[in-house]
C-alpha beads as a LAMMPS data file, in Angstrom:
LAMMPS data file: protein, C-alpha beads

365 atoms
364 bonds

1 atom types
1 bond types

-500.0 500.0 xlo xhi
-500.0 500.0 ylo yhi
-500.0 500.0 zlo zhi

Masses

1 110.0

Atoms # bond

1 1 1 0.000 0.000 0.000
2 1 1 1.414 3.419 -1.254
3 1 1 1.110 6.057 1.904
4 1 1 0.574 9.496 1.566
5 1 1 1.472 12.005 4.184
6 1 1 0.867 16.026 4.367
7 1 1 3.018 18.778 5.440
8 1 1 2.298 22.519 5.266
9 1 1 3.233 24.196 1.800
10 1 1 3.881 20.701 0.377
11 1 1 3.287 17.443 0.408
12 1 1 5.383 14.568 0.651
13 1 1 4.314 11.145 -1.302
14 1 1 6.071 7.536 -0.201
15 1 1 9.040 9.847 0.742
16 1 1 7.781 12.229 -2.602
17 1 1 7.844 16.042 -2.247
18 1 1 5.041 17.472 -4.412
19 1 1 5.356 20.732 -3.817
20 1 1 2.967 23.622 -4.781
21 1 1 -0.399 22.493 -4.600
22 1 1 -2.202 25.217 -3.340
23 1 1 -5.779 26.932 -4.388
24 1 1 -6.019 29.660 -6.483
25 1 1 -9.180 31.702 -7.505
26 1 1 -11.630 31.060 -9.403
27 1 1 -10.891 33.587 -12.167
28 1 1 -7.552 31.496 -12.732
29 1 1 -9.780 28.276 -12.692
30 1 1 -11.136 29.653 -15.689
31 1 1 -7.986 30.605 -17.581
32 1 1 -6.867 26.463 -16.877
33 1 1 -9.817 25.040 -18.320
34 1 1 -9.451 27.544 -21.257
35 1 1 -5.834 26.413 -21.508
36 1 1 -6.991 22.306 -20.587
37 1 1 -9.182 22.611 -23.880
38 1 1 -5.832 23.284 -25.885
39 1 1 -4.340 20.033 -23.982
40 1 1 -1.450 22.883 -22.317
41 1 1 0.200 22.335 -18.903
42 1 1 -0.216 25.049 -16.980
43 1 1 2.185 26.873 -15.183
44 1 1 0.046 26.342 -12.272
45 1 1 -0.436 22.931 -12.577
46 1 1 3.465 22.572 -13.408
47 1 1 4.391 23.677 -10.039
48 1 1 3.466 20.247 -8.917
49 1 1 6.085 17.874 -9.596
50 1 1 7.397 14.979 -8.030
51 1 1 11.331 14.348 -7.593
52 1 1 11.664 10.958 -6.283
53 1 1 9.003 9.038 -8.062
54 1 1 8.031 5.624 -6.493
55 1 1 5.897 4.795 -9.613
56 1 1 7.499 3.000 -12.410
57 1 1 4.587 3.387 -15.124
58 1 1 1.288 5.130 -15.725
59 1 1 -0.601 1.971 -15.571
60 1 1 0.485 0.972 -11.769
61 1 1 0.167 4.595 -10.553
62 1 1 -3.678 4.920 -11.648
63 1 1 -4.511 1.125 -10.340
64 1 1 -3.186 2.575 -7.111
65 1 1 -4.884 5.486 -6.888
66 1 1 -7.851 3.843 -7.664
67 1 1 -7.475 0.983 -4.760
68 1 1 -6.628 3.437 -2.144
69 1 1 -9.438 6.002 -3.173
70 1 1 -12.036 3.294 -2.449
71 1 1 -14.528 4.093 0.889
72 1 1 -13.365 1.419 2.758
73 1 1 -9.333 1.014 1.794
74 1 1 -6.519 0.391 3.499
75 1 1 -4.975 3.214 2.731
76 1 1 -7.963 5.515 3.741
77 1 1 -7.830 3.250 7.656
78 1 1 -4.462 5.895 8.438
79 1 1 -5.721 8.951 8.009
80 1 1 -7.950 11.645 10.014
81 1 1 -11.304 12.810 8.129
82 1 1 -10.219 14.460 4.856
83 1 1 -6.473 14.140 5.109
84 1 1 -6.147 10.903 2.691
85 1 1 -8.496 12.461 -0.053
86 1 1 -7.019 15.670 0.106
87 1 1 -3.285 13.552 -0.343
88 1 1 -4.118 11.584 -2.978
89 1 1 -6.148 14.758 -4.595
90 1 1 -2.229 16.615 -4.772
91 1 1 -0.424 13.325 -5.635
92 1 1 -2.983 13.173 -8.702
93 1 1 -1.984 16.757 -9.748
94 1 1 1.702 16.474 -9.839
95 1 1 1.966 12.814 -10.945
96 1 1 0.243 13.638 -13.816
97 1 1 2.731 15.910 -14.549
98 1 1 5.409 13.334 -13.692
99 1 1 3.748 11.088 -16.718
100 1 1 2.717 13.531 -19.210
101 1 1 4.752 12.023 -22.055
102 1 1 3.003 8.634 -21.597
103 1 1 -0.258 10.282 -21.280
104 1 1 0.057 11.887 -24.345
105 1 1 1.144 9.320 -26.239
106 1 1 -1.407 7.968 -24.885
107 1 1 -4.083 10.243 -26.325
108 1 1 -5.450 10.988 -22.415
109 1 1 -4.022 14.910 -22.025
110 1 1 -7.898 15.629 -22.029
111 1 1 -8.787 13.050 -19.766
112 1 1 -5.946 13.100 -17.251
113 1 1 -6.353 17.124 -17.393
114 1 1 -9.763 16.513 -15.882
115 1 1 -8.487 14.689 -13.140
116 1 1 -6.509 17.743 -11.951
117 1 1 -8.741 20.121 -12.559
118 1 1 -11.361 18.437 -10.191
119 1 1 -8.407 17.707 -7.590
120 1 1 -7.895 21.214 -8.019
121 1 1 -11.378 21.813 -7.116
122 1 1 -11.586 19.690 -4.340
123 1 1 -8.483 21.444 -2.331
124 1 1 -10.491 24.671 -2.735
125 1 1 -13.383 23.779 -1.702
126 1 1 -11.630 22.122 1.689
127 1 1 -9.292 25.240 2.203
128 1 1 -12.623 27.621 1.617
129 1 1 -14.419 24.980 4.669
130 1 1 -17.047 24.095 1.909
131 1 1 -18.478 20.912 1.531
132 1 1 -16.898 19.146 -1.838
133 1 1 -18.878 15.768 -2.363
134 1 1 -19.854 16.566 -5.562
135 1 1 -16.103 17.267 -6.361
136 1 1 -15.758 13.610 -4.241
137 1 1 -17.632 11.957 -6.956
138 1 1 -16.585 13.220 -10.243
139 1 1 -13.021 12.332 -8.920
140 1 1 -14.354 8.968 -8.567
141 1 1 -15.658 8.730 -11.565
142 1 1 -12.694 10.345 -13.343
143 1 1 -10.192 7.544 -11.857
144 1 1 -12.697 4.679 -13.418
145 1 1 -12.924 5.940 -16.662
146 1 1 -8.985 7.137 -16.744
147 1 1 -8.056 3.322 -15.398
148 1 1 -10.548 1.941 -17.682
149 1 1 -8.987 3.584 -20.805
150 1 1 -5.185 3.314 -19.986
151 1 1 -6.174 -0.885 -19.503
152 1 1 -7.645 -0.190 -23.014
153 1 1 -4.917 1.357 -24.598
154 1 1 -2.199 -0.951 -23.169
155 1 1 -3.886 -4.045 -24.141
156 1 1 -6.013 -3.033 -26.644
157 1 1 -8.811 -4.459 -25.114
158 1 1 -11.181 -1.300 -24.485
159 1 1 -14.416 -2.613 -24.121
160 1 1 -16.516 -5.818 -23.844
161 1 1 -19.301 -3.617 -25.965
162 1 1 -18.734 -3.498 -29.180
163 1 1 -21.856 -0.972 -30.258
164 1 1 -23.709 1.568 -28.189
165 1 1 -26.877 -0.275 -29.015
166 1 1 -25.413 -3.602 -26.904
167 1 1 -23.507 -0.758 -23.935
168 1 1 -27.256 0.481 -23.443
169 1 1 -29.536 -2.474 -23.360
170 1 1 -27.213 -4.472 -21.597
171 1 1 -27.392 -1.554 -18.692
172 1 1 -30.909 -1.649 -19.122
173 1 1 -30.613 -5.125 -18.090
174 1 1 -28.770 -5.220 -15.384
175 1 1 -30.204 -2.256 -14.174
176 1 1 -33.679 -4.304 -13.713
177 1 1 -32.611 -7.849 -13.672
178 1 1 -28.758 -8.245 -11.821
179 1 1 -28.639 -5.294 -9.683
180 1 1 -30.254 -5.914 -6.174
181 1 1 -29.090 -3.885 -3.888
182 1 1 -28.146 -0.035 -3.805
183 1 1 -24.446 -1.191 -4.032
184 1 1 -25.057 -2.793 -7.241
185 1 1 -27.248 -0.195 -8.705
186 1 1 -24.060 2.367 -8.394
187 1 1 -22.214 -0.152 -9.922
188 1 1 -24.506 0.092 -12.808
189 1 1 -24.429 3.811 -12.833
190 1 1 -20.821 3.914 -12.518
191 1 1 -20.584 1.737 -15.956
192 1 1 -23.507 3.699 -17.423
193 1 1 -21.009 7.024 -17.073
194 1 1 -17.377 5.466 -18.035
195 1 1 -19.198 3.582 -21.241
196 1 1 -20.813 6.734 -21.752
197 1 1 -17.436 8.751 -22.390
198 1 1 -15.884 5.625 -23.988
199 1 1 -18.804 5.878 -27.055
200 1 1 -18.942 9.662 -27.072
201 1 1 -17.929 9.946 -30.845
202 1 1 -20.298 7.151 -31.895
203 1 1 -23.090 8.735 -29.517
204 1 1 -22.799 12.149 -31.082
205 1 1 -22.713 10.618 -34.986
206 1 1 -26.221 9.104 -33.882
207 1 1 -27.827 12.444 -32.748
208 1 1 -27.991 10.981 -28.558
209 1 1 -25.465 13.336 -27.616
210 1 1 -28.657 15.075 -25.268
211 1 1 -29.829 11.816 -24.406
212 1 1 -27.058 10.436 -23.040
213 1 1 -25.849 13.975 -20.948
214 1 1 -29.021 13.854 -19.543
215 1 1 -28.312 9.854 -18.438
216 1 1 -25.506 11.090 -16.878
217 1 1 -26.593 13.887 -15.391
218 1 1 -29.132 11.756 -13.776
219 1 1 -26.141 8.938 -12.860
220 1 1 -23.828 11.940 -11.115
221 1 1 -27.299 12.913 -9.213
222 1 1 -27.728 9.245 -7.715
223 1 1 -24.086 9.309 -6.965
224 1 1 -24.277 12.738 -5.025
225 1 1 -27.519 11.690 -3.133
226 1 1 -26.737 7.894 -2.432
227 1 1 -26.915 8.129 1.215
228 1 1 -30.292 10.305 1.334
229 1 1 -33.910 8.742 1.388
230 1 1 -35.951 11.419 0.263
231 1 1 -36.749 11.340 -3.636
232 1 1 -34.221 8.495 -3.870
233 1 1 -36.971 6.234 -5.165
234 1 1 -37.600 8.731 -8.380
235 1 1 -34.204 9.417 -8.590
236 1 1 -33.765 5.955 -9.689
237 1 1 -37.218 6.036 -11.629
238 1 1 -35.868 8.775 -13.535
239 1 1 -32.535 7.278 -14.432
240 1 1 -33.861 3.420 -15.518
241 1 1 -36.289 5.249 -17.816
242 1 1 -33.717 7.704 -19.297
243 1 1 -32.141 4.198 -20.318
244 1 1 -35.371 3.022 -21.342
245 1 1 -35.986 5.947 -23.729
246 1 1 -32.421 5.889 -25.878
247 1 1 -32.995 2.180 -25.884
248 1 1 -36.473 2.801 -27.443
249 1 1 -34.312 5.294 -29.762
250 1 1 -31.262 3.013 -30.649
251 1 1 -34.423 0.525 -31.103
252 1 1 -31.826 -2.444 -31.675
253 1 1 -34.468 -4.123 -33.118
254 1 1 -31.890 -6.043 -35.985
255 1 1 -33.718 -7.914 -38.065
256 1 1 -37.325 -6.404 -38.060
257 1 1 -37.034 -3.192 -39.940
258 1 1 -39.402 -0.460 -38.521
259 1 1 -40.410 0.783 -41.764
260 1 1 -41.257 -2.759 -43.124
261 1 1 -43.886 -3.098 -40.827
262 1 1 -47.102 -0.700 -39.531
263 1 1 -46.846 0.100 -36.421
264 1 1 -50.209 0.460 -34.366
265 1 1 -52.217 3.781 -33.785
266 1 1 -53.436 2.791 -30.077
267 1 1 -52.393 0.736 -27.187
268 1 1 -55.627 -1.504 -27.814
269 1 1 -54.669 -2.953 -31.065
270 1 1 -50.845 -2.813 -30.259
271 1 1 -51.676 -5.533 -27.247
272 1 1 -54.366 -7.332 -28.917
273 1 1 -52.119 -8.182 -32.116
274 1 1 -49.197 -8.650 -29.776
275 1 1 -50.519 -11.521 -27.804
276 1 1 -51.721 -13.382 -30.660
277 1 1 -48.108 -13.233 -31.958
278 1 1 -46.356 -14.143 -29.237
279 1 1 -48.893 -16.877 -28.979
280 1 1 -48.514 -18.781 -31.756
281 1 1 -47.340 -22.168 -31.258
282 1 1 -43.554 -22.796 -31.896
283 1 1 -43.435 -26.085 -34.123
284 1 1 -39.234 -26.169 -34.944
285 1 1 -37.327 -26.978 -31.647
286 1 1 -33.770 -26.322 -33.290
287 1 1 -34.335 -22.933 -34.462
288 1 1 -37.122 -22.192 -31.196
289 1 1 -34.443 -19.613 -30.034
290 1 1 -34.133 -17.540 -33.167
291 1 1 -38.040 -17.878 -33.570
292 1 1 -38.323 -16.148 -30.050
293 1 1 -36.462 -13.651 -30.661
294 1 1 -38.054 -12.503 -34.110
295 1 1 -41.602 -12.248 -32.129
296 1 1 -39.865 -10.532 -29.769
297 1 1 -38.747 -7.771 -32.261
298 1 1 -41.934 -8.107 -34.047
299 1 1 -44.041 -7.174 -31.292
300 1 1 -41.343 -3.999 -30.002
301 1 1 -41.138 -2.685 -33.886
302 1 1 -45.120 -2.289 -34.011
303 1 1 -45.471 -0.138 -30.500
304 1 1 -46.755 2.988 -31.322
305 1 1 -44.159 5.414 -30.341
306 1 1 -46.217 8.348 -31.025
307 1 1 -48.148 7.654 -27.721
308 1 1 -44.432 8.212 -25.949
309 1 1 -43.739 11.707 -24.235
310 1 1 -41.273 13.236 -22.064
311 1 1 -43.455 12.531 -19.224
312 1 1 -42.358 9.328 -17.861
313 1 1 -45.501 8.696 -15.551
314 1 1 -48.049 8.257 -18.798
315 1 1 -49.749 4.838 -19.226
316 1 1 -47.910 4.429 -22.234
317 1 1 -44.752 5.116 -21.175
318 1 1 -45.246 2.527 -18.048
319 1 1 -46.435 -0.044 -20.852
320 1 1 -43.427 0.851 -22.853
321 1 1 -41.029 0.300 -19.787
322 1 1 -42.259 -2.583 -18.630
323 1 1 -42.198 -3.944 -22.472
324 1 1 -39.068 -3.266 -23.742
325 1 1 -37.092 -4.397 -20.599
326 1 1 -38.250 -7.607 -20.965
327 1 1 -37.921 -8.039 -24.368
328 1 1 -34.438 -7.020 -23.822
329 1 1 -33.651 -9.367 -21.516
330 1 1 -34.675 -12.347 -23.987
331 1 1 -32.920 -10.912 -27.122
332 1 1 -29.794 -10.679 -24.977
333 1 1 -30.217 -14.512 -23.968
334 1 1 -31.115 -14.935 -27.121
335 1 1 -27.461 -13.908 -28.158
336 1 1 -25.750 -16.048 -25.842
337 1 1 -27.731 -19.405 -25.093
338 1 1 -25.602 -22.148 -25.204
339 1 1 -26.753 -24.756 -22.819
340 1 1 -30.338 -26.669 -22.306
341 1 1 -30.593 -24.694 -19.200
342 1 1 -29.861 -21.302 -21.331
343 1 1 -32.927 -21.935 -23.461
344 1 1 -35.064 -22.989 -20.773
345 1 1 -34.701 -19.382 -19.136
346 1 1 -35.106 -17.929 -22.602
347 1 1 -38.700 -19.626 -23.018
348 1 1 -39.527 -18.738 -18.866
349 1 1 -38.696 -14.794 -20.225
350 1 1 -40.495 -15.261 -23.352
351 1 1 -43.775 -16.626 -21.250
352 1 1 -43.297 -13.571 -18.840
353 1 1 -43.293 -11.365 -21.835
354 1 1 -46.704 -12.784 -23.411
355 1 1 -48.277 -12.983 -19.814
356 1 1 -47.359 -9.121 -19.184
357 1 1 -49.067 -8.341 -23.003
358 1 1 -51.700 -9.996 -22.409
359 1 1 -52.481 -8.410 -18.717
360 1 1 -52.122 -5.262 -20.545
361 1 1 -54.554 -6.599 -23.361
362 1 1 -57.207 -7.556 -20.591
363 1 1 -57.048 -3.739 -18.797
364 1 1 -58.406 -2.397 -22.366
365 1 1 -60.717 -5.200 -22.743

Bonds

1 1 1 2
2 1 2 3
3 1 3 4
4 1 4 5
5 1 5 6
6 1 6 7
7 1 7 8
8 1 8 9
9 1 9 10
10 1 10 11
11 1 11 12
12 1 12 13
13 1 13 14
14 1 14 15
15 1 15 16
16 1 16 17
17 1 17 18
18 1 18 19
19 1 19 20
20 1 20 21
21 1 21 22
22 1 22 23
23 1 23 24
24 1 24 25
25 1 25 26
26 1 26 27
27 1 27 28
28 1 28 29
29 1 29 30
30 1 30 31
31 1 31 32
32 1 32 33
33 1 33 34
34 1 34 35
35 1 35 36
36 1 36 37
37 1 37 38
38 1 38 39
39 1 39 40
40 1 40 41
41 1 41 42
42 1 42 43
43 1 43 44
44 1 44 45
45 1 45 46
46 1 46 47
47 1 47 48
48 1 48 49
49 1 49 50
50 1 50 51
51 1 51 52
52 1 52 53
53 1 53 54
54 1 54 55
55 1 55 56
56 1 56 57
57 1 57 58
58 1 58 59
59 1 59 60
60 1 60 61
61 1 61 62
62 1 62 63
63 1 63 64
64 1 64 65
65 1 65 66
66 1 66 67
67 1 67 68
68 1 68 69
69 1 69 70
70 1 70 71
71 1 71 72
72 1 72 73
73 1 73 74
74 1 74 75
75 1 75 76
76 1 76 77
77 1 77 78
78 1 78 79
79 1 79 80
80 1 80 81
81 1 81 82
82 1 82 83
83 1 83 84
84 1 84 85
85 1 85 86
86 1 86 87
87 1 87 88
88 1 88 89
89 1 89 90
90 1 90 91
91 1 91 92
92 1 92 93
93 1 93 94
94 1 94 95
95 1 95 96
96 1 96 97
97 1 97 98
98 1 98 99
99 1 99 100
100 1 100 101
101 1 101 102
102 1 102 103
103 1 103 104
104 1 104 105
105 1 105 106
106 1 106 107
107 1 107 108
108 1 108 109
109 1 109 110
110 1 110 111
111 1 111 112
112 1 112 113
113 1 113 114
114 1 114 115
115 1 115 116
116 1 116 117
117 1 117 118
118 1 118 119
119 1 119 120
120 1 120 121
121 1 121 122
122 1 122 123
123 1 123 124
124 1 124 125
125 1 125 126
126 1 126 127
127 1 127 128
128 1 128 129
129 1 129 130
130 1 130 131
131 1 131 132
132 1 132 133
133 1 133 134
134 1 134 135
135 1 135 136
136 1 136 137
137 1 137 138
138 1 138 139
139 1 139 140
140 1 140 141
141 1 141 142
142 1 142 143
143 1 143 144
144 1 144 145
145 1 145 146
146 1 146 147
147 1 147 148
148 1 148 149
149 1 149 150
150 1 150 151
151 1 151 152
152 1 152 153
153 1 153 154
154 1 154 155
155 1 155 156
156 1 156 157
157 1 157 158
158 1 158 159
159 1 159 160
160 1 160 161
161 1 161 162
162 1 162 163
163 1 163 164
164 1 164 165
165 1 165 166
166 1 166 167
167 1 167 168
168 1 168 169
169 1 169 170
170 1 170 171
171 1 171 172
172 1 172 173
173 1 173 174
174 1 174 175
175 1 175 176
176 1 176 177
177 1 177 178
178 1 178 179
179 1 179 180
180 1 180 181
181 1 181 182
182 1 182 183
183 1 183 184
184 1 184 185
185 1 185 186
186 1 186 187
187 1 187 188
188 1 188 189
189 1 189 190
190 1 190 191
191 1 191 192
192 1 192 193
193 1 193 194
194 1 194 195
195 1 195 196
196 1 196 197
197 1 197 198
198 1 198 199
199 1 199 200
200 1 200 201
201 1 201 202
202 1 202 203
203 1 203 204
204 1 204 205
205 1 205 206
206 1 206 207
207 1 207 208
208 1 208 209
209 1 209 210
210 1 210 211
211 1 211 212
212 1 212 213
213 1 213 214
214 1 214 215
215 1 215 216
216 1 216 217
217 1 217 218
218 1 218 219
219 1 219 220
220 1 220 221
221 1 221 222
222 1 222 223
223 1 223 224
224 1 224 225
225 1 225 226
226 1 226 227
227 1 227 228
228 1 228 229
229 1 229 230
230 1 230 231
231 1 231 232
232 1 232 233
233 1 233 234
234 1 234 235
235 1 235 236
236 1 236 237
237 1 237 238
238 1 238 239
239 1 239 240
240 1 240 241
241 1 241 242
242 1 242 243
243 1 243 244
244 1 244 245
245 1 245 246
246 1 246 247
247 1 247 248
248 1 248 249
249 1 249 250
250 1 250 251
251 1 251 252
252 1 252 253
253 1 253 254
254 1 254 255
255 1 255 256
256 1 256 257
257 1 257 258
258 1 258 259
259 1 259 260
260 1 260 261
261 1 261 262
262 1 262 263
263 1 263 264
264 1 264 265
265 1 265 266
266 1 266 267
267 1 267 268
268 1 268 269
269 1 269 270
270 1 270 271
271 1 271 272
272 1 272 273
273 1 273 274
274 1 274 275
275 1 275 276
276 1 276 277
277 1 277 278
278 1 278 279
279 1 279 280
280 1 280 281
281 1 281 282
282 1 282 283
283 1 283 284
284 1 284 285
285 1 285 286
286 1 286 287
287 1 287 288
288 1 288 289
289 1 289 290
290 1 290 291
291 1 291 292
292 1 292 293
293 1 293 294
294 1 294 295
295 1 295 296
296 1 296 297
297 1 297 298
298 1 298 299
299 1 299 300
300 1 300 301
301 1 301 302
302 1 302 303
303 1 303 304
304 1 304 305
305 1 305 306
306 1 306 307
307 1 307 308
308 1 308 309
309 1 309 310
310 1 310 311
311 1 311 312
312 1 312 313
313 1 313 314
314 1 314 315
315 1 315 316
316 1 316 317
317 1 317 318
318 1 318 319
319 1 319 320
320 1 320 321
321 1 321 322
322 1 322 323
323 1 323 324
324 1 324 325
325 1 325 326
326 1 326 327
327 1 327 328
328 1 328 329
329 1 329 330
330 1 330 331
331 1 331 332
332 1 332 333
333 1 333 334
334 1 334 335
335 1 335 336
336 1 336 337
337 1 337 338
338 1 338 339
339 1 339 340
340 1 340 341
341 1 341 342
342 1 342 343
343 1 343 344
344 1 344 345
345 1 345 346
346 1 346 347
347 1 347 348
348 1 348 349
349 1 349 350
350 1 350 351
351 1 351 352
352 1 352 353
353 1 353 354
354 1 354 355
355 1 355 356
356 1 356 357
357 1 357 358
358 1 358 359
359 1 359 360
360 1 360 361
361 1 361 362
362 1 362 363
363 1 363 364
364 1 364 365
């Protein structure tokens, strides 16, 4: 474990002076992120070196970070209140410094230059006595995505999504299905926001650009207010159907092309139609999982979007919700049945999918 200790004017790092760390105003936080944009050190920022380093690469100096910035490390055990975050908040500063060749060969000036601008932000807000936990969290965040992309780029292994279409539904899914507890729902959110940044070209070249920053405004929200119970509940109702709605965009639909088939002017015939589909007996056992998961795209393709709004507590938008995240659950077993047990959880979600359509067929009965 890598310890951090603080003296006045300075601070010293495994036996590392990093000197220089002090808060400015923020007029001159303005004139950094005006200079960050161009990818320029700063003299301010260039203060902060470090003249013994105990770090050998990039790579081991972020895993640390990372490990000893967690709530419950090790590394956080030694320390009084704020004094380890407000350590490893300078260390961050002047290593990056320290490794600004690999960074930029790297490509990561921008992202790494974010990192110090919010550690920069954090000792401010500590030496004004303000309270800094939304600084707290978008240095957490920062550290995922910045140890998620140098893994990436050193092993060339970025991510196990290969489209935004499969990054979203697959958070839709374990947003609903895998993630029981408050602990895992963060997890989600954290993954919603690092996948977010990882696809922000391909986001923007499919108009979502809005969509998403409003996910992740939502996801920094949840983040900032984990520990509260009031209007937790719609926090979270807010956020699963902001995933929800760019997975209704991104349709991922595949095979069924929207504009081969007519979709429905009510809810009525929508759920009528529907159940009848997904009714229909399934005669060929070898090709039963490919026929499931045409219905299922059958029956999403022919919703009639133009019901939808921006208000999320509309009938529709319920029926929608409660829809699609099922049906994405099935195409994504679907995609990845292999064993007898795969397929029989593939028909169980299929029979939960016709048994919620046909509920919803009965209320406009």
């Amino acid at each position: 474990m890598k310890k951090f200790s603080v003296s006045i004017g300075s601070i010293v790092v495994c036996g590392l002076l990093l000197s220089g760390c002090d808060g400015e105003s923020a007029v001159d936080l303005k004139a950094i992120e005006a200079e960050a944009k161009a990818n320029e050190i700063t003299d301010k920022f260039g203060k902060n070196i470090v003249e013994h380093p105990e770090y050998t690469s990039l790579d081991n100096f972020i895993n640390d970070l990372a490990k000893n910035w967690e709530k419950d490390s090790d590394y956080r055990s030694v320390y009084y209140a704020d004094e380890a975050e407000l350590t490893m908040a300078k260390a961050s500063i002047a290593y990056v410094n320290f490794f600004q060749p690999e960074i930029e060969e790297l490509g990561l000036n921008e992202d790494f230059y974010e990192l110090q601008l919010i550690a920069n932000d954090i000792l401010l807000k500590f030496d004004l006595g303000e309270d800094y936990a939304e600084e707290r969290a978008k240095f957490t965040n920062q550290i995922d995505l910045i140890q998620f992309l140098v893994s990436g780029k050193e092993t060339g292994a970025f991510s196990k999504y290969q489209t935004v279409k499969e990054y979203i539904w697959d958070i839709g899914r374990r947003w609903t299905i895998e993630a029981k507890t408050s602990v895992d729902k963060l997890e989600v959110v954290n993954d919603t926001l690092v996948y977010g940044d990882y696809f922000q070209d391909e986001i923007a070249e499919m108009g979502l650009k809005e969509d998403f920053d409003k996910l992740v405004a939502l996801g920094i929200e949840l983040i900032n207010n984990a520990d509260k119970n009031e209007g937790y509940g719609e926090l979270k109702d807010n956020f699963r159907n902001q995933v929800v709605g760019i997975i209704t965009i991104t349709e991922g639909l595949g095979v069924v092309n929207v504009d081969e088939v007519s979709r429905f002017d009510d809810i009525q015939s929508w759920t009528s139609t529907s159940a009848k589909i997904l009714s229909e007996p399934i005669e060929m056992d070898d090709e039963k999982g490919n026929e499931i998961a045409l219905r299922t795209r059958e029956v999403i393709a022919r919703f009639p979007n133009h019901l939808l709004s921006d208000d999320y507590k509309t009938e529709e938008e319920k029926i929608h919700s409660g829809m699609f995240l099922l049906a994405s659950e099935i195409l994504h077993r679907q995609r990845t049945a292999k064993s007898v047990k795969d397929y029989d959880e593939l028909e169980a979600k299929f029979e939960k999918l016709k048994q919620y359509v046909e509920d919803v067929a009965n209320q406009y009965q």
